[in-house]
C-alpha positions in Angstrom: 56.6 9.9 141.6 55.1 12.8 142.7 53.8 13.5 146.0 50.0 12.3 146.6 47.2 14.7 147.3 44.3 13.1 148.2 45.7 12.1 151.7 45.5 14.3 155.0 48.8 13.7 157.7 46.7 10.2 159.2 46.9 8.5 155.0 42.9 9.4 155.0 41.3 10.6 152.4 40.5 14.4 151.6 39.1 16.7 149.1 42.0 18.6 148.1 42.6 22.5 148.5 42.2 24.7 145.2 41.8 27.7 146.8 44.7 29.0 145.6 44.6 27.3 142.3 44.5 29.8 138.9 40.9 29.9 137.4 41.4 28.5 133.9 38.8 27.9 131.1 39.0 24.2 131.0 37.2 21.8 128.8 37.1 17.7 128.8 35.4 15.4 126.0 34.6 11.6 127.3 32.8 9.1 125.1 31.0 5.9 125.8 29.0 3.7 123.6 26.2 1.0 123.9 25.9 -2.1 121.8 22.2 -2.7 121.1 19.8 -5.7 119.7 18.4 -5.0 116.1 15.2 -4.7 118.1 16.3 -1.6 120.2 17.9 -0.1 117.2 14.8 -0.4 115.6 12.7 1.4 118.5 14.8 4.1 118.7 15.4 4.8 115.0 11.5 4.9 114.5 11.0 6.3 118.0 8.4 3.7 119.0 10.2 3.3 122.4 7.4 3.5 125.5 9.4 5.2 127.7 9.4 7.8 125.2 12.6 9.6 123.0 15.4 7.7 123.7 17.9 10.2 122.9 15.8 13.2 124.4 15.7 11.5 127.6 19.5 10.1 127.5 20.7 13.8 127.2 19.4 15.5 129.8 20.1 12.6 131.8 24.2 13.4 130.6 24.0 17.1 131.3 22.3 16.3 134.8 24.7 14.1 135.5 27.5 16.2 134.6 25.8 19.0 137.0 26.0 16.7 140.0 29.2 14.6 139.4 30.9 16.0 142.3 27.8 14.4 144.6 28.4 10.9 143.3 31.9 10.8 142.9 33.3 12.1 146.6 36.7 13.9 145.8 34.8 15.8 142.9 34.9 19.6 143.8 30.9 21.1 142.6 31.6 23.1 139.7 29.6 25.9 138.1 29.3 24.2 134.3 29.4 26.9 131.6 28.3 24.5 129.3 27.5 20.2 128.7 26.7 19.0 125.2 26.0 15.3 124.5 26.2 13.9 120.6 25.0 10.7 120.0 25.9 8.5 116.4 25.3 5.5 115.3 27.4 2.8 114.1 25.5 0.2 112.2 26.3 -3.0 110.5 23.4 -4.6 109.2 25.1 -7.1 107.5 26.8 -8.4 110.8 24.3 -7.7 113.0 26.1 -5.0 114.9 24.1 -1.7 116.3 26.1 0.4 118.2 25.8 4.5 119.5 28.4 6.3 120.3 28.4 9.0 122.6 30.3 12.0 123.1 30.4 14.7 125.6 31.5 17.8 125.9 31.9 19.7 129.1 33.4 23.3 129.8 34.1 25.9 132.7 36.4 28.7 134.2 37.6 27.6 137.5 40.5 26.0 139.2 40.1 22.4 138.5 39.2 20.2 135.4 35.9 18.5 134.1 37.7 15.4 133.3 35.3 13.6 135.9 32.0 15.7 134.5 32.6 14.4 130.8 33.0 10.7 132.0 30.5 10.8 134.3 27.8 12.2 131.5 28.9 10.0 128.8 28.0 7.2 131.4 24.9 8.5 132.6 23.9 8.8 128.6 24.8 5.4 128.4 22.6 3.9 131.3 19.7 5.6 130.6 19.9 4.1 127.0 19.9 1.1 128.6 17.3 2.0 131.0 15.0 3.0 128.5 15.5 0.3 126.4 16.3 -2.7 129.0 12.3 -4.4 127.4 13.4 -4.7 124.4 16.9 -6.8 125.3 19.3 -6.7 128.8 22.0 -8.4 126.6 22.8 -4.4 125.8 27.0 -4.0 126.9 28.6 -0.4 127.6 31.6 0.6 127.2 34.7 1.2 126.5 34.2 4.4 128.4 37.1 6.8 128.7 38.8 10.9 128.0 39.3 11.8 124.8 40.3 15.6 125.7 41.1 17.5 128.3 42.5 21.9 128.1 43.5 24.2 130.7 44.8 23.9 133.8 48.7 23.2 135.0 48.7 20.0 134.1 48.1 21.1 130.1 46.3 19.9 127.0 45.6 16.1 126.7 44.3 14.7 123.9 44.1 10.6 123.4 46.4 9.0 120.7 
């Protein structure tokens, strides 16, 4: 097992040094998804939601989120972003009753530690303000699974989920 980082000499936590850490371009891709009522589906397929564009709203919310991870997550180091994208797509079952949107994002930039932590924290913040925007029409709304689905650059290499 490799030595852990996150610890000063009295076992406390601390923000660990990447000072001397190569600046990489490194990119991450997270996803999340939200399972919805036909209702909500319904609102924000025919975008009579009254908090407005569900979607609109939702990605901004990711990219903001994915500017300020490091202030909400406390090893985070701030990172200058060279770019957030946020996709959303449906997956929809009629039939079964089963409305779900998927969400992706995408987060790059050129520095000395990942964006791992950006791309999950955007995907999330996508997700809650689905929920948020939509909590009227149904609470029953569940999120999740959340989690990585790449990661390049950096020492540690290229990850990409099986």
């Amino acid at each position: 097992m490799s030595e852990l980082t996150h610890f000063n000499e009295q076992g406390r936590a601390k923000m660990v040094d990447v000072s001397d850490k190569n600046e990489t371009v490194r990119t991450a891709r997270a996803t999340s998804a939200i399972m919805i009522n036909e209702a909500i589906y319904q609102q924000i397929k025919d975008g009579t939601n009254k908090k407005g564009d569900v979607f609109a709203v939702a990605q901004v919310a990711g990219i903001m989120a994915a500017k300020n991870t490091a202030q909400i997550i406390p090893m985070c180091h701030p990172l200058a972003l060279s770019g957030v994208d946020i996709h959303f797509e449906w997956n929809v079952d009629e039939e079964n009753g089963h409305y779900e949107i998927h969400i992706t994002a995408a987060v790059k930039t050129k520095g000395p530690t990942g964006v791992e932590m950006e791309a999950l924290t955007a995907a999330s913040a996508a997700a809650l303000t689905i929920y948020d925007m939509c909590k009227a029409a149904g609470k029953e709304m569940v999120i999740g699974p959340t989690l990585l689905l790449t990661k390049t650059g950096g020492k540690s290499g290229d990850y990409e989920r099986g």
